[in-house]
N, C-alpha and C positions, 0 to 999 in steps of 0.2 A: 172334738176338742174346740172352745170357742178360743175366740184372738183373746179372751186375757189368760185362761189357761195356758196357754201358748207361752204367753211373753210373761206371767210367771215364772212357769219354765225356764225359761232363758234366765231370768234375774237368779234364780237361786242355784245356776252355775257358777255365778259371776264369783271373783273374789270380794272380800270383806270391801278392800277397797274401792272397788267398783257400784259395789251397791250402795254404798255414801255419794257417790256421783248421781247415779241413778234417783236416789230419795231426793237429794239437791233440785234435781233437774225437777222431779215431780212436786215438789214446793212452790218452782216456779211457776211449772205450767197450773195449778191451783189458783197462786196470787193472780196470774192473767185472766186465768176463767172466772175468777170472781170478781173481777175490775176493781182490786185493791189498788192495782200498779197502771192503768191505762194510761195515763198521760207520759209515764216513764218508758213503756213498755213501748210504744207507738209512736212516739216523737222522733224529731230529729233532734240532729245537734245543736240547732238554733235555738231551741228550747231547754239544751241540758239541764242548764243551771239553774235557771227559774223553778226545774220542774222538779231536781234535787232538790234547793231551798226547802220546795211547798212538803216534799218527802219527809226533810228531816222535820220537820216542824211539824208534819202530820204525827210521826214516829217519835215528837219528843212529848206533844200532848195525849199520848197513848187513846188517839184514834186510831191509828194500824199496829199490828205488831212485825216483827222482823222473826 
């Protein structure tokens, strides 16, 4: 059995509720791996705001999606 068979497994013990956590989680780890989110994702707090600004501005000219 490989690790995603595996951890398959695992997710379709979870309840309903849990697997909304889990898709969540896995949305995120996505946005990182495709470096939609790098500057938010990576930054400090010195940067939050600047980096939100640039975010929603990205997300209001529908270059990213949410």
């Amino acid at each position: 059995m490989t690790l995603y068979d595996i951890t398959i497994s695992k997710i379709n013990q979870l309840p309903d509720s849990l697997v909304q956590e889990v898709n969540n989680f896995i949305d995120f780890l996505l946005l990182k791996y495709n470096s939609e989110l790098p500057q938010l994702t990576e930054s400090d707090f010195s940067d939050y705001l600047n980096n939100l600004e640039a975010y929603e501005e990205n997300l209001a000219c529908g270059e990213i999606q949410w």
